[in-house]
ZAKEVEX-668937 format. One record per residue: x, y negated, z of N, C-alpha, C in turn; residue number from 1. Coordinates in nm, 4 decimals. Atoms other than C-alpha are relative to their C-alpha. Example, Ala and Ser with C-alpha at 12.3 -4.5 7.8 and 13.67 -1.06 7.14 Angstrom:
((0.0890,0.1190,0.0000),(1.2300,0.4500,0.7800),(0.0900,-0.1200,0.0000),1)
((-0.0820,0.1190,-0.0060),(1.3670,0.1060,0.7140),(-0.0770,-0.1090,0.0730),2)
REM end
This chain:
((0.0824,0.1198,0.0000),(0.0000,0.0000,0.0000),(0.0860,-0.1252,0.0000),1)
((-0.0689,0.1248,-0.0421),(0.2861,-0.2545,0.0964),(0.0386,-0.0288,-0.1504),2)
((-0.0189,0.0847,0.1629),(0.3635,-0.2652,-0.3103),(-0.0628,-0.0769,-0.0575),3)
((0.0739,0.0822,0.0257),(0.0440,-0.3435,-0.3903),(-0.0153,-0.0943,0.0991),4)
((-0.0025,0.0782,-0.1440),(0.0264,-0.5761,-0.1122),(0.1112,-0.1341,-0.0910),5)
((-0.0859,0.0513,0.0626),(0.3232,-0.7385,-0.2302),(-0.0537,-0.0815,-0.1676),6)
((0.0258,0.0536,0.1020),(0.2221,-0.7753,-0.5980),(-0.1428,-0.0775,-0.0077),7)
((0.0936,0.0826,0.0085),(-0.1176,-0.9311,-0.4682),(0.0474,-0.1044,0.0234),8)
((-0.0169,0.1218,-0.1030),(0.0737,-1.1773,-0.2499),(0.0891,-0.0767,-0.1630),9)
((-0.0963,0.0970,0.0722),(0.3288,-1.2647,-0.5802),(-0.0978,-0.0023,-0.0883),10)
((0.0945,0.0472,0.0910),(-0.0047,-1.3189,-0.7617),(-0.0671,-0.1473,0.0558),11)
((0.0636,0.1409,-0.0430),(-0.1112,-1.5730,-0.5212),(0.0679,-0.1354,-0.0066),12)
((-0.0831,0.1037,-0.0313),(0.2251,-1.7461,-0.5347),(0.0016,-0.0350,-0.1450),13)
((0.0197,0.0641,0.1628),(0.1974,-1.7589,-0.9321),(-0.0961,-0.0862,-0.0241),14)
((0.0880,0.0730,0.0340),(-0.1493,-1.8918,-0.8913),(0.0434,-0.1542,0.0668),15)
((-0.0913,0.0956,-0.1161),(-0.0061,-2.1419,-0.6165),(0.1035,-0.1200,-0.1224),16)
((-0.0797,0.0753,0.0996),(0.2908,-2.2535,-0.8714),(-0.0576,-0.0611,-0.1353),17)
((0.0168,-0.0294,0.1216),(0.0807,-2.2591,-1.1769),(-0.1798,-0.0936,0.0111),18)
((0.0732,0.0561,-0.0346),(-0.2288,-2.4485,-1.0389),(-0.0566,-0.0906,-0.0882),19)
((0.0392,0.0929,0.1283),(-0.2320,-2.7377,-1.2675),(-0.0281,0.0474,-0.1618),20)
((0.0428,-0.0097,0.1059),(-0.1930,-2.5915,-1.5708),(-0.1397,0.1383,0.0186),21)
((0.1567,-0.1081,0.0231),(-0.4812,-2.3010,-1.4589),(-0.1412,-0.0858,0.0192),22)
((0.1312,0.0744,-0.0258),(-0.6866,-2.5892,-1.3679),(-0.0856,0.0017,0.1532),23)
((0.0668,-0.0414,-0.1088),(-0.7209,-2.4892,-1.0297),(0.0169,-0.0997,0.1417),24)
((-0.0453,0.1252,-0.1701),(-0.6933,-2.6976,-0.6469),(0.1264,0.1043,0.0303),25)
((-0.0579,-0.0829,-0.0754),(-0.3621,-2.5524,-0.4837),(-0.0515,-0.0124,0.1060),26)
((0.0676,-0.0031,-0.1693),(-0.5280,-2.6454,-0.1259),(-0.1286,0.0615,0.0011),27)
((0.1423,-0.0650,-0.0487),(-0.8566,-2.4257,-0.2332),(0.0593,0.1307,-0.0468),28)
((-0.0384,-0.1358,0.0607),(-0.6493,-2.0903,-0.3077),(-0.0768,0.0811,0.0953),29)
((0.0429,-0.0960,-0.1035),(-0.8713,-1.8267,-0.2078),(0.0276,0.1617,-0.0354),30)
((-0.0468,-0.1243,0.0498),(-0.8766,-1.4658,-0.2015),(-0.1375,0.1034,0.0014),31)
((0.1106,-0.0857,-0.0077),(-1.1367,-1.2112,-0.2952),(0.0340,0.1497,-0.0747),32)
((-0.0004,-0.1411,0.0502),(-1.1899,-0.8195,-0.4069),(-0.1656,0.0758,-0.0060),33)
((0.1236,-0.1271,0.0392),(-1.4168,-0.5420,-0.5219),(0.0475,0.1213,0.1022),34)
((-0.0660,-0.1558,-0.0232),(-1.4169,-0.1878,-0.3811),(0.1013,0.0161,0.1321),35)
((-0.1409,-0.0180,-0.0890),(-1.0737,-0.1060,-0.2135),(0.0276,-0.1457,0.0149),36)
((-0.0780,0.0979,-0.0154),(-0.9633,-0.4163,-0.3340),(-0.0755,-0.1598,0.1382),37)
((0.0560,0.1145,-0.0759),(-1.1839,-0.5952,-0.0700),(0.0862,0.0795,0.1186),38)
((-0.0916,0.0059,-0.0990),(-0.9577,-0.4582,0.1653),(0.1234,-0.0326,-0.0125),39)
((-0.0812,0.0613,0.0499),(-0.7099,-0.5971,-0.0133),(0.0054,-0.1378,0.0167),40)
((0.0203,0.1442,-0.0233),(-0.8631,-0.9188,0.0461),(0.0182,-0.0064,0.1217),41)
((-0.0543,0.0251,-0.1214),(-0.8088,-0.9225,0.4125),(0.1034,0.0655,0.0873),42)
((-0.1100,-0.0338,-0.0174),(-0.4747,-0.7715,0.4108),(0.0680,-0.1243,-0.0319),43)
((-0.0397,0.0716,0.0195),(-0.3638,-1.0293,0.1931),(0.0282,-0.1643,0.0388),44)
((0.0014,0.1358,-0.1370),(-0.4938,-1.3440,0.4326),(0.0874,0.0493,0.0580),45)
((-0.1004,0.0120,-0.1030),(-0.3200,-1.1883,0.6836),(0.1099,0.0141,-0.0405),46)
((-0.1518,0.0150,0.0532),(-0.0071,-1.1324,0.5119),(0.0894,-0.1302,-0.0047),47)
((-0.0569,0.1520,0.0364),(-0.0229,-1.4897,0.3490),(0.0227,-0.0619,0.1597),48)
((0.0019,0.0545,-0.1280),(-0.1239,-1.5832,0.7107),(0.2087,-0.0189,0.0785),49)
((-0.0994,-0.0241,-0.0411),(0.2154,-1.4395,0.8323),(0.1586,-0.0253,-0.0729),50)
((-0.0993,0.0538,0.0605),(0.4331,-1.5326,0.6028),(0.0259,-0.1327,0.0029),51)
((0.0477,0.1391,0.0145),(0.3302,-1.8723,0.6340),(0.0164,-0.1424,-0.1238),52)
((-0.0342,0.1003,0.0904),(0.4163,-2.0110,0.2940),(-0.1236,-0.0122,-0.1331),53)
((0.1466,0.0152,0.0606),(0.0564,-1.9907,0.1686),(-0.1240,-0.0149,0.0214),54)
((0.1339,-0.1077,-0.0349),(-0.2321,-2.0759,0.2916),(-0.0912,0.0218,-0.0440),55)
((0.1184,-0.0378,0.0271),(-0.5484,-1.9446,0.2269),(-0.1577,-0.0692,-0.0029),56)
((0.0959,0.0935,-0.0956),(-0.8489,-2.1785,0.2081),(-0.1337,0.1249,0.0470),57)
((0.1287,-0.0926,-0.0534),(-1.1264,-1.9098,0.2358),(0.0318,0.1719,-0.0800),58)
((0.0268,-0.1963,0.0325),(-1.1798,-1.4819,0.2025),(-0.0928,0.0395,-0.0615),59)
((0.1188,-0.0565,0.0147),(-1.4342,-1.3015,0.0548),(0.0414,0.1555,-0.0074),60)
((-0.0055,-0.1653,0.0192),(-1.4003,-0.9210,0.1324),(-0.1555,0.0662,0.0633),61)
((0.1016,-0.0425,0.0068),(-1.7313,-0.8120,0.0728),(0.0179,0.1723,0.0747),62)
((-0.0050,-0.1289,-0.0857),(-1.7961,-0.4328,0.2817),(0.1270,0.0513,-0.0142),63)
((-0.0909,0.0404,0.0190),(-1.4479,-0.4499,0.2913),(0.0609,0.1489,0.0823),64)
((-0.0560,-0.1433,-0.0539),(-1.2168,-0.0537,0.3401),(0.1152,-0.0196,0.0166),65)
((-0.1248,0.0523,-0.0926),(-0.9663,-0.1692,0.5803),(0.0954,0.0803,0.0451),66)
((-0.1326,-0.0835,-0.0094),(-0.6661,0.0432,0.5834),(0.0793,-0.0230,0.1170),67)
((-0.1208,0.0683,-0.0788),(-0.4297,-0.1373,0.7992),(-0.0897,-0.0189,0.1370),68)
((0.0493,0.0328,-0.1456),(-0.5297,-0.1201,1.1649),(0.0942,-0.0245,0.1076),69)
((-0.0869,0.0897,-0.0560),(-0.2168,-0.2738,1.2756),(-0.0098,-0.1128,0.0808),70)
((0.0486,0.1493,-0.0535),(-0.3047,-0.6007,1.2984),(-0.0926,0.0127,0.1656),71)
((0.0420,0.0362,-0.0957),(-0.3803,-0.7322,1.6200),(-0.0402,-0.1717,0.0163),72)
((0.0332,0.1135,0.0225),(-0.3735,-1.0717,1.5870),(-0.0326,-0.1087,-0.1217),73)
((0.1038,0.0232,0.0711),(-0.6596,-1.2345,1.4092),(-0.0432,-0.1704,-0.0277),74)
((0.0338,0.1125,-0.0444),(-0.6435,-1.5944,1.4891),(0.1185,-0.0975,-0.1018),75)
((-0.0389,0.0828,0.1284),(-0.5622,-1.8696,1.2379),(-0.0502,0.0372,-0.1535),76)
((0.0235,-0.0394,0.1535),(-0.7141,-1.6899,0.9477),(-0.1100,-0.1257,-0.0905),77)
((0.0802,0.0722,0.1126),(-0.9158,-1.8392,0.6436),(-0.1392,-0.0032,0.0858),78)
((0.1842,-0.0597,-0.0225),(-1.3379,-1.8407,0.7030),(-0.0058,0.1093,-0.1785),79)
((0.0101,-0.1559,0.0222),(-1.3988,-1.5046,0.6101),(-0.1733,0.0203,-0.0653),80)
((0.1422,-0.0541,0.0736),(-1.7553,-1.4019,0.3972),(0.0441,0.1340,0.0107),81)
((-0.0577,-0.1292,0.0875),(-1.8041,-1.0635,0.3853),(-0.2002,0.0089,0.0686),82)
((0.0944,-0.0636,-0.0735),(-2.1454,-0.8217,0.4462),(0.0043,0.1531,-0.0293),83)
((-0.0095,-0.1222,0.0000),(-2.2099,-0.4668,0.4777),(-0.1027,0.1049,-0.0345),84)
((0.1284,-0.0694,0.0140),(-2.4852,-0.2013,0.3964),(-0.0418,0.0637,0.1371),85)
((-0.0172,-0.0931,-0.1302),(-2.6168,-0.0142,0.7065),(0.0261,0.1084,0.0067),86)
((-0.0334,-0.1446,0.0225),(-2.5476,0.3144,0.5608),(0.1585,-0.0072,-0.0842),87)
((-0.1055,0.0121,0.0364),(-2.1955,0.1912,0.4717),(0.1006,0.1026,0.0489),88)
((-0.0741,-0.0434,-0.0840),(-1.9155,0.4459,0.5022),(0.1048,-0.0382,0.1094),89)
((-0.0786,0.1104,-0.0211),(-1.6879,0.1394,0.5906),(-0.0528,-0.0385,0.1087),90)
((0.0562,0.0136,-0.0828),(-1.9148,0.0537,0.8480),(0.0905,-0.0304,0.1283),91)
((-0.1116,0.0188,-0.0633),(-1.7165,0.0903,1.1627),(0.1053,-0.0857,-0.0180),92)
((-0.0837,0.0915,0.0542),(-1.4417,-0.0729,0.9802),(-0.0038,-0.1049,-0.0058),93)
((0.0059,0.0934,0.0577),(-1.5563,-0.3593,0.8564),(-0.0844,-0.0876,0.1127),94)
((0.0898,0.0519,-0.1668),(-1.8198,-0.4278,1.2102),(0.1404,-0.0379,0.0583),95)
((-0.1072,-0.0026,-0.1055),(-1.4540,-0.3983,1.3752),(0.1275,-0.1651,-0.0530),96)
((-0.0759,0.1012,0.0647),(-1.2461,-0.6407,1.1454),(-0.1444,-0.1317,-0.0004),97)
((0.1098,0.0952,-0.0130),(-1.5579,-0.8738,1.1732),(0.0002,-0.0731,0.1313),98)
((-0.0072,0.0476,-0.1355),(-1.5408,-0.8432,1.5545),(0.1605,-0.0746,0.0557),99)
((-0.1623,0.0468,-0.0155),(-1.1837,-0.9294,1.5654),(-0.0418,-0.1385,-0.0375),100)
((-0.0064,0.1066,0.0171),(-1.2282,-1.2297,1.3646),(-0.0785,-0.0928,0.0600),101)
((0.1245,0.0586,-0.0589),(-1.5630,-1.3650,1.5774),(0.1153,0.0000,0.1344),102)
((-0.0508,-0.0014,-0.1017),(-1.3122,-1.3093,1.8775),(0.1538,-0.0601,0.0052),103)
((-0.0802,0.1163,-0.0161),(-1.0272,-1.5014,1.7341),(-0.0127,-0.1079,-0.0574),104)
((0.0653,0.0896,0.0318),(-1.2635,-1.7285,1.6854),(0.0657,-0.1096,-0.1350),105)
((0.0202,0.0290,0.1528),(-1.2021,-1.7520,1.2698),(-0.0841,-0.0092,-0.0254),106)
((0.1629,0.0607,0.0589),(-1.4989,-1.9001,1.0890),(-0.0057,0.1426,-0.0595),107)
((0.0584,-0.1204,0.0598),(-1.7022,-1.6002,0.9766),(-0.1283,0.0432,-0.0588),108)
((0.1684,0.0217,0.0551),(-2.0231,-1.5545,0.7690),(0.0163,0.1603,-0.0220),109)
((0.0698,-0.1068,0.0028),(-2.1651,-1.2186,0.8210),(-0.1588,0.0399,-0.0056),110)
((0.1310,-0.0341,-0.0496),(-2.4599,-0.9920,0.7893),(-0.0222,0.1194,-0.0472),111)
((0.0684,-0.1222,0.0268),(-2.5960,-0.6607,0.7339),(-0.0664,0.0369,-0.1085),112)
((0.1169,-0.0002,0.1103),(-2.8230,-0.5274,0.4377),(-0.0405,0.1304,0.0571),113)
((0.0081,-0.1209,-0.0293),(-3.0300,-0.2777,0.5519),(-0.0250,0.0984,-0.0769),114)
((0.0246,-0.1259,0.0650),(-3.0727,0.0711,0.4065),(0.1179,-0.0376,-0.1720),115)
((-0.1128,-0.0053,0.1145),(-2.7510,-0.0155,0.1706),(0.0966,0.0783,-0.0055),116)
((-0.1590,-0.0725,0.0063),(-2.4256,0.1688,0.0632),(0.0860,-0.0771,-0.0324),117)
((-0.1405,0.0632,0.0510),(-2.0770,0.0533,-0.0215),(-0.0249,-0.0137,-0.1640),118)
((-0.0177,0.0465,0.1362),(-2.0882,-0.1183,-0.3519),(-0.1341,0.0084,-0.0835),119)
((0.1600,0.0540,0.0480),(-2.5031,-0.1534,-0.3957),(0.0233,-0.0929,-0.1147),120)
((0.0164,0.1143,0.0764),(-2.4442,-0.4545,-0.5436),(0.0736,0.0139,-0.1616),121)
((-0.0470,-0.0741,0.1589),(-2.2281,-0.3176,-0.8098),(-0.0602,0.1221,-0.0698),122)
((0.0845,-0.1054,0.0931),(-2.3791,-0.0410,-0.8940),(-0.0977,0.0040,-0.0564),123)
((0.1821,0.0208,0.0294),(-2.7563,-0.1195,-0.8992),(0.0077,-0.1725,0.0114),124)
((0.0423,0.0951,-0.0013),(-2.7172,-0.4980,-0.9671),(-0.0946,-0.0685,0.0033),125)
((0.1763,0.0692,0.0021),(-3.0836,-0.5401,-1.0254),(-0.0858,0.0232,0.0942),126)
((0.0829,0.0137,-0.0833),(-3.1974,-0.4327,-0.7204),(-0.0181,-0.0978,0.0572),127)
((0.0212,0.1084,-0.0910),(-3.3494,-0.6464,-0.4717),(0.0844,-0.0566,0.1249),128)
((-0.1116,-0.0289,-0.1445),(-3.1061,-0.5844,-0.2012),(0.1210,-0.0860,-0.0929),129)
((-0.1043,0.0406,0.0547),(-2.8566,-0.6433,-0.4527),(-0.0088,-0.1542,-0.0477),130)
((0.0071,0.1734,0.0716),(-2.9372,-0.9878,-0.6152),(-0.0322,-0.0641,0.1837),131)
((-0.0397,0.0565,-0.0904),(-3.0473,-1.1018,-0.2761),(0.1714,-0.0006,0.0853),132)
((-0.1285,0.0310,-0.0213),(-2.6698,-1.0126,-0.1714),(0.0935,-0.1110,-0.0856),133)
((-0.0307,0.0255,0.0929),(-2.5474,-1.1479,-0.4459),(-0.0001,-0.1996,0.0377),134)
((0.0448,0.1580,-0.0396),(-2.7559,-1.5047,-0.3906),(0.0796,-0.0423,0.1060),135)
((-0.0852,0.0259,-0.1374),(-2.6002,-1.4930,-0.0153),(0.1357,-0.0527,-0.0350),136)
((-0.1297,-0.0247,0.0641),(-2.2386,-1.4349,-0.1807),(-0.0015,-0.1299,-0.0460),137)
((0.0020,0.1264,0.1162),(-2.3308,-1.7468,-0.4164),(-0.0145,-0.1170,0.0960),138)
((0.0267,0.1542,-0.0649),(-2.4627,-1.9755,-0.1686),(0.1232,-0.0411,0.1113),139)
((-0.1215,0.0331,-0.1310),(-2.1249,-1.9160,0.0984),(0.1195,-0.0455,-0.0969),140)
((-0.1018,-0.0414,0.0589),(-1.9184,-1.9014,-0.1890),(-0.0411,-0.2047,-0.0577),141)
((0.0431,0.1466,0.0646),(-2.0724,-2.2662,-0.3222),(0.0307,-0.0745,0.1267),142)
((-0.0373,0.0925,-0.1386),(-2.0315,-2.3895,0.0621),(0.1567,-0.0255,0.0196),143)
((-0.1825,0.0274,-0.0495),(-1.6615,-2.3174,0.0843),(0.0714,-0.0871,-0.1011),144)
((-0.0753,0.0699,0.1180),(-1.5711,-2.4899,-0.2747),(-0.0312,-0.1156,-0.0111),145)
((-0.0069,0.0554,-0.0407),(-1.7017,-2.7498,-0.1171),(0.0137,-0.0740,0.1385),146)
((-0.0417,0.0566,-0.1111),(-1.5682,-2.7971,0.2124),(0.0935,0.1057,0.0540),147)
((-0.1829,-0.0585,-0.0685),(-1.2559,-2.5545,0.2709),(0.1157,-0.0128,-0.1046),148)
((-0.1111,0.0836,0.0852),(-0.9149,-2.7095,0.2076),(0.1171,0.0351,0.0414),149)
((-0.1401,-0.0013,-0.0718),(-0.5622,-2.6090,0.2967),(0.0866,-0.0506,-0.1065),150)
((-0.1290,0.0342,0.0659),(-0.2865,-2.7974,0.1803),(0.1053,0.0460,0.0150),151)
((-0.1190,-0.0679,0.0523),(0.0021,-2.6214,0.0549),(0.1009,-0.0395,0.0917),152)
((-0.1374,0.0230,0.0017),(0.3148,-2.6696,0.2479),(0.1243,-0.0822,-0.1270),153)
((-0.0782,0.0320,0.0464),(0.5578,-2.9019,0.1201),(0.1425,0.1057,-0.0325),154)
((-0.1243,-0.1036,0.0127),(0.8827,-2.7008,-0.0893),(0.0697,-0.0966,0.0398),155)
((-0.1310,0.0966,0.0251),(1.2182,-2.7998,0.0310),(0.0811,0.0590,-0.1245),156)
REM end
């Protein structure tokens, strides 16, 4: 995992360097995933977190299959989106990396869907469950691109 790990983090520093011409804010770099890769998304906060030469303005690791149960300390991260199905296998996981961040008191937008699985929303896009996730996703995801900001560290 620490490769990929790695080649997410020297994707963030390309996007980071490369900002202007992608058209993008460097102080709104965020990070998001599908699938696995939503545990990818809150590996990679905390990585950037720890490295400290990036930060993160906001997360989105949607029911998010959290590998790394290392981490202990949770505090300073991005605001975090994510939600979960109630019949999620991730479940546990993702309740636990949720509770962490509510307890190092990181901004956190959560919530449940009931009678869902891991990756509803991809699979059966047209359900109801699903587009209402979806809307949720849209409306946190429209809140943070306007009001979360980290400015880059000055290079020496």
């Amino acid at each position: 995992m620490l490769a990929v790990l790695d080649d997410c983090y020297l994707t963030l520093v390309w996007m980071r360097d490369n900002a202007a011409r992608l058209g993008i804010r460097p102080d709104q770099l965020a990070v998001a995933g599908a699938s696995e890769a939503r545990g990818l998304t809150a590996a990679l906060t905390l990585y950037a977190r720890d490295k400290g030469e990036i930060p993160v303005a906001f997360e989105l690791p949607f029911c998010p299959m959290i590998h790394d149960r290392c981490t202990t300390d949770f505090a300073g991260l991005a605001p975090a989106f994510a939600f979960v199905g109630s019949i999620e296998p991730f479940w546990d996981e993702t309740i636990d990396y949720v509770d962490k961040l509510h307890a190092a008191r990181a901004p956190v937008e959560f919530t449940v869907f009931e009678g869902c699985f891991h990756g509803v929303d991809d699979l059966v896009p047209k359900a109801r469950v699903s587009m209402e996730a979806t809307r949720y996703r849209n409306r946190w995801f429209g809140h943070s691109i306007q009001n979360c900001f980290t400015p880059q560290p000055v290079s020496s």
